[in-house]
Legacy VTK file of the C-alpha trace (Angstrom):
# vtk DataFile Version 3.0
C-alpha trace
ASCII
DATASET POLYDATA
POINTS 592 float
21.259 68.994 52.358
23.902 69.405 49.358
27.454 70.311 49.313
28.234 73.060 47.399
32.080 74.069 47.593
34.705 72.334 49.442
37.989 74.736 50.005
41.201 75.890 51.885
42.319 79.267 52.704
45.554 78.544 50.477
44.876 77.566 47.256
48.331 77.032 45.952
47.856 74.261 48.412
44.531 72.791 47.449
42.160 72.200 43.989
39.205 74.527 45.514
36.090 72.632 43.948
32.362 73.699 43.213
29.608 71.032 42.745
26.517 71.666 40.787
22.948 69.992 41.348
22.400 66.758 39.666
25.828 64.738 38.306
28.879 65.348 39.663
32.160 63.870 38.184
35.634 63.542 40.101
38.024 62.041 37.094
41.502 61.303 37.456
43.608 60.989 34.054
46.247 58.594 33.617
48.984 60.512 31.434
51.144 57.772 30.845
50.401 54.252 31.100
53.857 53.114 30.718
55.552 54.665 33.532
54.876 51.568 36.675
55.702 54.498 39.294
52.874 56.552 38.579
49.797 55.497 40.969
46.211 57.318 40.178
44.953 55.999 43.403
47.194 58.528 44.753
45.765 61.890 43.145
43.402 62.479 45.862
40.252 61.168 45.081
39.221 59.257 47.808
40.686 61.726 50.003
38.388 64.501 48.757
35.954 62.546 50.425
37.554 61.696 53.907
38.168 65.632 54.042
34.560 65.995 53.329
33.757 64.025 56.392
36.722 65.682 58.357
34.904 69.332 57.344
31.246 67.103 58.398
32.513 67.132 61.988
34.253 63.689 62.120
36.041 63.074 65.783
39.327 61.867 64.969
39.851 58.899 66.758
43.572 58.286 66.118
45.474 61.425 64.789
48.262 59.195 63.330
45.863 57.420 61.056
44.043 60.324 59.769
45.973 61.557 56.922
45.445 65.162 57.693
47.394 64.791 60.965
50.175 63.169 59.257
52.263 66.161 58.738
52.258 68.708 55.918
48.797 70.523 56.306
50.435 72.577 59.538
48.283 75.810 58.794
45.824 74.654 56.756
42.623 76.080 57.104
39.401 74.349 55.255
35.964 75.257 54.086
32.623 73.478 53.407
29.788 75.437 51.837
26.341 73.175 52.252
23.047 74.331 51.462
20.517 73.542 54.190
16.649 71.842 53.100
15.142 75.371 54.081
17.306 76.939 51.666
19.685 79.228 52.714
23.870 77.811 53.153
25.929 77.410 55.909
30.025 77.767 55.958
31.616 75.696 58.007
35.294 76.325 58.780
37.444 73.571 60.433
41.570 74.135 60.486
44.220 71.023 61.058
46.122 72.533 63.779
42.756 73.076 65.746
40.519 70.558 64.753
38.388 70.821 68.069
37.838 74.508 67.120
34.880 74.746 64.894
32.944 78.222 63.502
29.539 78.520 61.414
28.237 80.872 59.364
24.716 81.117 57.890
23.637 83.287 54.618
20.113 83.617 52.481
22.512 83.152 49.300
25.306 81.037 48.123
29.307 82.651 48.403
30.532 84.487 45.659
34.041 82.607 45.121
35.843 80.698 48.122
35.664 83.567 50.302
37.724 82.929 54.212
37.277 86.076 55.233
34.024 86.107 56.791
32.040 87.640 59.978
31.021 83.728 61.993
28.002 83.505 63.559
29.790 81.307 66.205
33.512 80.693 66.572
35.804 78.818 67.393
32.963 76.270 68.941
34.077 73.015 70.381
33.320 69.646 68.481
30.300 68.458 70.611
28.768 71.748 70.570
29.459 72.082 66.598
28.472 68.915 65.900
24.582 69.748 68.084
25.021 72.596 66.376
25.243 71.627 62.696
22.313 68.804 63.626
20.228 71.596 64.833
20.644 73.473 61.587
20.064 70.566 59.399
17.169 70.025 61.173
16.472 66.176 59.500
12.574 64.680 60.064
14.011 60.901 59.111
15.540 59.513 61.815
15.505 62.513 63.925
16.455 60.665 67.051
19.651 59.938 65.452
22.736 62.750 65.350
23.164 63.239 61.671
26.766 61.737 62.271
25.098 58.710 62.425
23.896 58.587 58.908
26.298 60.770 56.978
28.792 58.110 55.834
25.782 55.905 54.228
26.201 59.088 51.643
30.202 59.205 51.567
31.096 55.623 50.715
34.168 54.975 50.376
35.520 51.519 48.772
35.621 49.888 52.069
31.698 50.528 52.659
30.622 48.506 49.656
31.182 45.402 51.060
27.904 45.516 52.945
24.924 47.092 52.057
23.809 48.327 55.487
26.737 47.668 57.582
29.299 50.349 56.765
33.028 49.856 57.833
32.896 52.424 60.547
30.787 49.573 62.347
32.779 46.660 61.459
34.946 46.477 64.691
31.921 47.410 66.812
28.781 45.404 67.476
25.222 45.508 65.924
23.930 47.569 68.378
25.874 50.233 67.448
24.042 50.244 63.520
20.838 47.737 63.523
18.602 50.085 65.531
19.515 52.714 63.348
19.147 50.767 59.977
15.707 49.438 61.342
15.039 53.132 61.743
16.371 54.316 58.289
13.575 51.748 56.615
10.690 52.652 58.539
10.596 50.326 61.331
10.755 51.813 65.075
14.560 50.834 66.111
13.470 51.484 69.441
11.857 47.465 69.378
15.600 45.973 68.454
17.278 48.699 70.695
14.933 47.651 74.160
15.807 44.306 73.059
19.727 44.855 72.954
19.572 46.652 76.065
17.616 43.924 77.685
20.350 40.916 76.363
22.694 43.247 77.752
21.402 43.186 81.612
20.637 39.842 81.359
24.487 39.057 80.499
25.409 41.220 83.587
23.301 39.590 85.476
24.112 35.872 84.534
27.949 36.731 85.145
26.881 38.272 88.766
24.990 35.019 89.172
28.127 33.252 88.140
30.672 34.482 89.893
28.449 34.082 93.342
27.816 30.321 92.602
31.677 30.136 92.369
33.436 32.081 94.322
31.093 32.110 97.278
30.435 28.334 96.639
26.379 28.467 97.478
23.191 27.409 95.746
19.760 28.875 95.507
18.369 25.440 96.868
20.754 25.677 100.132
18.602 28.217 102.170
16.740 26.488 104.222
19.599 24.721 105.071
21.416 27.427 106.007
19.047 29.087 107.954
18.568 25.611 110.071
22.688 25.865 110.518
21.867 29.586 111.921
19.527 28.642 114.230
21.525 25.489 116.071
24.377 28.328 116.545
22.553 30.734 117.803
21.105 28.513 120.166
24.561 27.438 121.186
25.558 31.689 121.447
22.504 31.851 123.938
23.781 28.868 126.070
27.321 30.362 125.835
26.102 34.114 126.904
23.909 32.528 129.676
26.495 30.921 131.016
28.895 33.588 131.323
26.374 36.098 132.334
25.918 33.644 135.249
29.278 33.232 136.014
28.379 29.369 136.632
30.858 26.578 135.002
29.191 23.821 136.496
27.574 22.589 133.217
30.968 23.001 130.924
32.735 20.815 134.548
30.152 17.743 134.340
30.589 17.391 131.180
34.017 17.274 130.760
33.742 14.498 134.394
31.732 12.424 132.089
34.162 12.859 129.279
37.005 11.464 131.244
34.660 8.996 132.873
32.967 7.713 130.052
34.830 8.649 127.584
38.978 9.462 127.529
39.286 6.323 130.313
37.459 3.628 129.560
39.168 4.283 125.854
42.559 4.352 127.248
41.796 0.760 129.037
40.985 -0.589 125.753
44.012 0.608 124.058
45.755 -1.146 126.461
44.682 -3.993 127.003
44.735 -4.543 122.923
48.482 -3.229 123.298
49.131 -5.687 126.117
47.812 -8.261 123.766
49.510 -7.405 120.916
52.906 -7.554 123.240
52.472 -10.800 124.482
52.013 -12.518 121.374
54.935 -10.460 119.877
57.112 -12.129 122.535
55.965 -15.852 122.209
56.467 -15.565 118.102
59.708 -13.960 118.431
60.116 -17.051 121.210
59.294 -19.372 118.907
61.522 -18.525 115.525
64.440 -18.699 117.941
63.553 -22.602 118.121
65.685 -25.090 116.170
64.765 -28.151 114.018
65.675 -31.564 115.554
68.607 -33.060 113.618
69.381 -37.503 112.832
73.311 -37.912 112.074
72.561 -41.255 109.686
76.387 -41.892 110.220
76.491 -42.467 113.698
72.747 -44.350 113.286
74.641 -47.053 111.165
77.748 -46.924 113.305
75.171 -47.944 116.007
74.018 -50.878 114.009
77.056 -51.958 113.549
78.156 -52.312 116.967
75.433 -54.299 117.855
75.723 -56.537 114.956
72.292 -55.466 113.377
71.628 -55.123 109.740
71.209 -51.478 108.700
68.424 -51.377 105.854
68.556 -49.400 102.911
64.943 -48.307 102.613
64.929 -46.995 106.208
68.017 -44.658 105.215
65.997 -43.359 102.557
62.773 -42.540 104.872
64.884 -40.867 107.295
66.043 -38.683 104.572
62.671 -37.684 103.389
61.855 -37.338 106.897
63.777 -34.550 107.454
63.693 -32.562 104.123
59.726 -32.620 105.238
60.360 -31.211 108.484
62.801 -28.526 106.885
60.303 -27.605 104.475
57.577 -27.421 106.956
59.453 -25.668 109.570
60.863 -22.705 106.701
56.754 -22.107 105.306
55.413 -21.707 108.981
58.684 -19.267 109.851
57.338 -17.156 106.547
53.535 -16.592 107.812
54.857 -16.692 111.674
56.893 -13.504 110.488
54.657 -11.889 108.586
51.794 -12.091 111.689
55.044 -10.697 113.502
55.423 -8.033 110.947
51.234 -6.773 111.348
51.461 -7.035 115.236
54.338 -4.765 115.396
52.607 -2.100 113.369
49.466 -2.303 115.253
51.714 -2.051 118.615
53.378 1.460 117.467
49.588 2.795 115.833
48.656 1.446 119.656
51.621 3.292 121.575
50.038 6.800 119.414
46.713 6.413 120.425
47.293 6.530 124.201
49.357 9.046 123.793
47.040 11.057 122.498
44.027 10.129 124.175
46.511 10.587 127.680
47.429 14.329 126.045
43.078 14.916 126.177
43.151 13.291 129.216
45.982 15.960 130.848
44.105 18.724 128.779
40.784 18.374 130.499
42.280 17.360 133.419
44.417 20.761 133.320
40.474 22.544 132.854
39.194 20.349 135.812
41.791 21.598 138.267
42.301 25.054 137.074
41.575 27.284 140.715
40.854 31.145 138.397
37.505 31.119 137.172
38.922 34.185 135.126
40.683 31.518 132.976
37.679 29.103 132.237
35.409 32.734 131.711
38.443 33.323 129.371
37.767 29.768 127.402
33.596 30.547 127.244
34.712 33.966 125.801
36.802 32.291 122.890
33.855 29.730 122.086
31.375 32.565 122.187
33.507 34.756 119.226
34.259 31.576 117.185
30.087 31.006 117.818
29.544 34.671 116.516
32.357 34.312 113.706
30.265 31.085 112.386
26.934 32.740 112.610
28.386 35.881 110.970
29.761 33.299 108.335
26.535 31.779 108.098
24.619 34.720 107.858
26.563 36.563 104.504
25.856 32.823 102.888
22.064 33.508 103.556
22.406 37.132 101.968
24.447 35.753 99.289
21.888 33.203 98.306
18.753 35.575 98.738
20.506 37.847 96.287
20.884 34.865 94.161
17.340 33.996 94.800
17.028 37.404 93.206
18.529 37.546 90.239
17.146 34.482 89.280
13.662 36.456 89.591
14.901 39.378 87.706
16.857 37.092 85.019
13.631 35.177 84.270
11.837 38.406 83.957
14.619 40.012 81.370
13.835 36.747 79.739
10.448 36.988 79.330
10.583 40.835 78.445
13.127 39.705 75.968
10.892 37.382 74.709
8.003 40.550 74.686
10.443 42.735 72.033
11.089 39.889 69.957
7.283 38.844 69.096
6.788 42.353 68.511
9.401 42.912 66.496
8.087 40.291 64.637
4.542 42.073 64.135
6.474 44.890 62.937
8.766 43.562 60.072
5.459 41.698 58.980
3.814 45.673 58.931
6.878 45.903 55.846
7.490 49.259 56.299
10.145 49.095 54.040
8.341 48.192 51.409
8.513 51.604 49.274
12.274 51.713 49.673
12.029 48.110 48.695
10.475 48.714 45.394
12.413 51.967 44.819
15.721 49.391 45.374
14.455 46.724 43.329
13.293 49.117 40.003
16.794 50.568 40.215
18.767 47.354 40.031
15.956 46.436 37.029
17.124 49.511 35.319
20.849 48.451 35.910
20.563 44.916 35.779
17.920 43.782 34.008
17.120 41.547 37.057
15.164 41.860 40.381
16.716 43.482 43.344
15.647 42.287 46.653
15.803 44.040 50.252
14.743 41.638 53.153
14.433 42.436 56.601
14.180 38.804 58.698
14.365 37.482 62.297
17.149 34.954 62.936
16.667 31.929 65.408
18.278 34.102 68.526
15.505 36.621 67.625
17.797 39.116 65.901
16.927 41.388 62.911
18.742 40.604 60.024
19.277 42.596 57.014
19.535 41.329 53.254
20.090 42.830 49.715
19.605 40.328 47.018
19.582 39.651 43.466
16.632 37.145 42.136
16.650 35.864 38.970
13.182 37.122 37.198
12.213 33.792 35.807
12.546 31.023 38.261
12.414 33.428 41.301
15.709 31.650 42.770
17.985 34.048 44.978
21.657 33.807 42.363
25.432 34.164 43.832
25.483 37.506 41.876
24.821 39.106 45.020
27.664 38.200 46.816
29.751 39.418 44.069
32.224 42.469 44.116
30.344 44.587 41.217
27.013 43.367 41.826
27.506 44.390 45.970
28.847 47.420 45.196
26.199 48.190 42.912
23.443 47.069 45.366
24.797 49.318 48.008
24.960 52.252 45.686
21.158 51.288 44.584
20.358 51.633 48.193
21.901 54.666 49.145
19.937 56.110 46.022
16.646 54.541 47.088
16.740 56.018 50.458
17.245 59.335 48.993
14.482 58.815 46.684
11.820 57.564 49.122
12.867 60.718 51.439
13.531 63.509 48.505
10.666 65.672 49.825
11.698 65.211 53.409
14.251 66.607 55.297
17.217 64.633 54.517
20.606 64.020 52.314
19.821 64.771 49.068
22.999 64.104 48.269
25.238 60.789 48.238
29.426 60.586 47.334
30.781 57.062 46.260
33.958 56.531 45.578
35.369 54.592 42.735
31.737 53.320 41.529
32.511 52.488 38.224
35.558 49.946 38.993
35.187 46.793 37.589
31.639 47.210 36.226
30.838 45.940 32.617
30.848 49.024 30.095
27.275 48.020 29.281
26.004 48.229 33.153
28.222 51.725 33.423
25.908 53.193 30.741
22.762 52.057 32.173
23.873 53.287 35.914
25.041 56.984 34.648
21.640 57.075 32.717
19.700 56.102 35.561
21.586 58.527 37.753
21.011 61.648 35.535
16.911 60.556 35.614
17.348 60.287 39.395
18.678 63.175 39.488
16.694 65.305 37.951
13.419 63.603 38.421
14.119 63.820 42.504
16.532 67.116 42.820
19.350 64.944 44.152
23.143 65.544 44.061
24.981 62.884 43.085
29.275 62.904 43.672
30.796 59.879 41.576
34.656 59.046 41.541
36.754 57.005 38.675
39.907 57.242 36.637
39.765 57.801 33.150
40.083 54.275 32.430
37.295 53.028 34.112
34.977 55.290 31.202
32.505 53.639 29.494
32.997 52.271 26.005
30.152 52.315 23.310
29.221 49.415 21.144
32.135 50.169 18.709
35.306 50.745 21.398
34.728 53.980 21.942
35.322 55.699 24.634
32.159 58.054 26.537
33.609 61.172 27.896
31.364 62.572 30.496
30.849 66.447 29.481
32.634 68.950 31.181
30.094 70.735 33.012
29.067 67.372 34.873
33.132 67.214 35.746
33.269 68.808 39.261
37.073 68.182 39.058
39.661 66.701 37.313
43.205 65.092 38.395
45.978 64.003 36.413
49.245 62.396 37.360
51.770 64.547 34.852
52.816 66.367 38.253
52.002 67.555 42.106
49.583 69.991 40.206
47.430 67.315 39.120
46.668 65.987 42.676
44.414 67.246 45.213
46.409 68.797 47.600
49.014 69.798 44.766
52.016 67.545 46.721
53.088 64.761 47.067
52.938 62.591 50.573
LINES 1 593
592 0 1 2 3 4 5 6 7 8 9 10 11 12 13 14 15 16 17 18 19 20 21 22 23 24 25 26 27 28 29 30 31 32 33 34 35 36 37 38 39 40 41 42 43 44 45 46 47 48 49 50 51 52 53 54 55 56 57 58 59 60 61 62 63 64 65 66 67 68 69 70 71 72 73 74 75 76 77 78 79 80 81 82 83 84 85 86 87 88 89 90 91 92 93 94 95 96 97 98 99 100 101 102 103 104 105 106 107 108 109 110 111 112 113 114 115 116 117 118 119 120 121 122 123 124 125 126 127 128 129 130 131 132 133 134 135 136 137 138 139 140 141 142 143 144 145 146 147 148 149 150 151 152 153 154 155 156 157 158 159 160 161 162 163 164 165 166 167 168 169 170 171 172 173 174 175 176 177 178 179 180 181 182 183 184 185 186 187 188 189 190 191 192 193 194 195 196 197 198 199 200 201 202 203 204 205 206 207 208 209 210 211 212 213 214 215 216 217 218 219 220 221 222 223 224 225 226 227 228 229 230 231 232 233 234 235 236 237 238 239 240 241 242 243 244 245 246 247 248 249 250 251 252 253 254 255 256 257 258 259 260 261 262 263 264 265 266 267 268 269 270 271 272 273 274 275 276 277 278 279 280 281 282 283 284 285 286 287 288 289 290 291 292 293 294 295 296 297 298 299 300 301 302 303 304 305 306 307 308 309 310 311 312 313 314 315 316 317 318 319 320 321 322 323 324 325 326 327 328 329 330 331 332 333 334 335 336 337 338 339 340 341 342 343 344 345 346 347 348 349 350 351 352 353 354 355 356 357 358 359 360 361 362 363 364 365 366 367 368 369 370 371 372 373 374 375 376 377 378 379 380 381 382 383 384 385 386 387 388 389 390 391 392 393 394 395 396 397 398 399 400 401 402 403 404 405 406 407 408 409 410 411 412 413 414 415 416 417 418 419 420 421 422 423 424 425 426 427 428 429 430 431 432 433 434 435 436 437 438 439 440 441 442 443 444 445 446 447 448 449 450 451 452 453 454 455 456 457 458 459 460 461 462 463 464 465 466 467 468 469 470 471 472 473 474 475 476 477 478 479 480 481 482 483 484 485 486 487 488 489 490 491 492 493 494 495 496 497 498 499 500 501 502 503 504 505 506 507 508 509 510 511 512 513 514 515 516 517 518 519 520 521 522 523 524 525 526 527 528 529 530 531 532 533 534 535 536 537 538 539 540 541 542 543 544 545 546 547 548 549 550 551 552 553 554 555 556 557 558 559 560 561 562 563 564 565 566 567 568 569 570 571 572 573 574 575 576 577 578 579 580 581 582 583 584 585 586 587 588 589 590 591
């Protein structure tokens, strides 16, 4: 496939353009270098080639992006002439008020001029059925799994798609699924091994978040069945004891029980409780008894008044062990007080948690009591009816925990099968990148960057540690063999990815594919020596291989000869040429 005429049905709106086989040249002229205002990259250019892929089919994903739908082109109809691999052309026709509206029409020979006015073979078709439509007509044997959408913008690079060889900016928000089974396609491979694969990783991620979210939110473990089946069992035996029970009508069982309860159990409780509490009380009473106690008290004045009387001699040392005496029996008296008081404190506490337990052991005592003497059987049936549903409600309970787990018993079977199929894809993904199937483009690639260069070129195709194809475009310095930073390099990417876009139309020049490729801007920033080799290697290509080739620059990116000069491309290899004097000098003839 080659494009042939791109065109509207007003030309006063539009520079109507006709590309030849072989080199094609887009130039825009800077008039005056002085004026700041002036902006080239605003002649239209690189929109030539977005209206390319607009009149290619492209779904418009957001209309207020798209510069067609900006406002302006209300009316605009526009044209695509392409000729097909078997020979004959096809028109397409495309307008900007009805995008989704697409017609076709197929000829033996070429148009004379930039005819509108023709008889469609279908009209008015809608963009899915134009787009199977057009890939029917193209009718590609590379990649023919793959809607030519897929591969067209590989040809129309714009400056955003040099900044990876085989990942083009259309993919950058997505994931590699959406481009590495196609790439592994595109150099030979069978992208149906990294596509299985992708697939695969993709169930297995459902699967491990299903497997997630029933470990949490249902709170159960593989390793708990048998453990809840046991729990199913015990109440089901209980339901059958329950439904026998009422089916016979007979409470005698349920009434024994709750005699030996009260026997056994609620009474014989209660008489410990109080005889602790009786406990407790008396020995409450003889501490509270016994702080209310005081200290026996000596008056030393009347003592010697005493001695006195009787005419006795009233020693000294005895006054002093009196005194000691009683600061003794003070201090005594104030430490036992302190523990007495504290044991008071404890005993108190333990009487009121007392006083609660026999109440509540006297409220089971009324409440089985209450069961004991009700006279309507209805009621007690009533009671065996309540313990039967909660009995069912557990079991029911019981039973979705079981079916939870056996599904997770499940996935855990089908998780370590992905796993192992997983594993499958990768080893023979592995046998097939060591098949190198790409090993023609490969040597296509790496004679072109020689011819450019002066250095090796180097396409890889590798497996990463998570098992992963990885693609790699290289430059390798022809002496020591080592892999340089050119590579990673503005000019030297964007001259890698142009090499490989031109490889891939080599190696498939006499199939059915592109033979054609559009890059924007490809001289930018490229040394004038490199610019000469590149548009002499193109023109071989191009001739040697019948290829189209569509190249973009402004006048100032020219090449310059040994002495200064600058190399004019001639003008029948100039497709079309802008300028930025006026609105006449830009694409659409306007300004926006």
């Amino acid at each position: 496939m080659k494009i042939r005429r791109i065109y509207c049905s007003n030309k006063d709106r539009f520079h109507n353009t006709i590309f030849v086989d072989g080199f094609n040249v887009i130039q825009a002229d800077i008039t005056d270098r002085s004026d700041k205002k002036k902006d080239t990259h605003n002649l239209g250019k690189t929109l030539l080639i977005h209206l390319i892929d607009f009149l290619m089919l492209k779904h418009i994903e957001n209309k207020k992006r798209f510069f067609l739908t900006k406002g302006g082109f209300e009316g605009q109809v526009f044209f695509a002439e392409i000729q097909l691999n078997s020979g004959s052309y096809l028109v397409i026709r495309r307008t900007v008020d009805a995008p989704s509206k697409i017609s076709f029409k197929q000829s033996k020979t070429a148009l004379e001029g930039f005819n509108t006015n023709l008889v469609w073979d279908e009209e008015d078709m809608t963009l899915d059925k134009a787009q199977d439509y057009l890939n029917d007509k193209l009718h590609f044997d590379i990649v023919p799994k793959w809607p030519y959408r897929k591969s067209v913008t590989y040809f129309l690079r714009t400056q955003n798609d040099f900044r990876d060889i085989f990942r083009l900016d259309k993919f950058s928000r997505g994931t590699d699924k959406d481009w590495k089974p196609f790439m592994f396609d595109l150099l030979g491979f069978d992208g149906n091994l990294i596509a299985k694969k992708y697939e695969l990783e993709s169930e297995l991620e459902n699967l491990n978040r299903d497997l997630k979210t029933l470990e949490t939110e249902a709170n159960v473990k593989a390793g708990e069945k048998d453990k809840i089946q046991g729990l199913i069992e015990i109440k089901r035996d209980e339901k059958k004891s329950v439904e026998s029970q009422i089916d016979q009508f007979n409470f005698y069982e349920k009434d024994k029980n709750i005699n030996e309860d009260l026997v056994d159990g609620i009474d014989n409780q209660i008489k410990i409780l109080n005889t602790r509490r009786y406990n407790c009380s008396y020995e409450v009473s003889k501490i509270e008894e016994s702080l209310t106690e005081k200290l026996p008290s000596v008056d030393l004045d009347k003592l010697k008044t005493l001695f006195a009387e009787v005419e006795l001699y009233f020693p000294k040392q005895i006054e002093k062990s009196f005194k000691s005496l009683l600061d003794f029996n003070v201090s005594v008296t104030s430490e036992r007080n302190k523990i007495i008081q504290e044991n008071l404190t404890n005993l108190k506490a333990e009487l009121k948690e007392l006083d609660a337990n026999i109440a509540q052991q006297e409220k089971m005592k009324q409440q089985a009591l209450s069961f004991l003497t009700k006279r309507d059987s209805y009621s007690k049936f009533k009671e065996y009816q309540k313990q039967l549903a909660q009995l069912e409600g557990n079991i029911t309970n019981l039973e979705d925990r079981l079916a939870i787990i056996t599904r997770t018993s499940e996935i855990e079977k089908r998780r370590t099968g992905l796993i192992n199929k997983i594993d499958e894809q990768r080893q023979l993904t592995e046998k097939a990148i060591a098949q190198q199937c790409h090993a023609e483009i490969r040597k296509v690639f790496n004679r072109i960057i020689g011819d450019v260069l002066n250095t090796n070129g180097l396409i890889s195709v590798t497996m990463n540690k998570e098992g992963n194809v990885e693609f790699a475009g290289d430059i390798q310095n022809p002496k020591s063999l080592a892999v340089t930073d050119e590579a990673g390099g503005t000019t030297y990417k964007k001259l890698m990815c142009m090499a490989f876009d031109i490889s891939i139309l080599i190696v498939y020049s006499k199939a059915s594919f592109y033979r054609f490729v559009y890059h924007d801007g490809a001289l930018e920033t490229v040394e004038d020596r490199k610019k000469m080799l590149f548009i002499q290697m193109i023109r071989r290509v191009c001739s040697e291989y019948g290829l189209q080739y569509i190249m973009t620059l402004i006048d100032s990116d020219l090449p310059m000869d040994e002495t200064g000069n600058v190399v004019p491309f001639p003008d029948d290899e100039i497709c079309l040429r802008l300028h930025d004097r006026d609105d006449s000098g830009k694409l659409f003839k306007r300004s926006f």
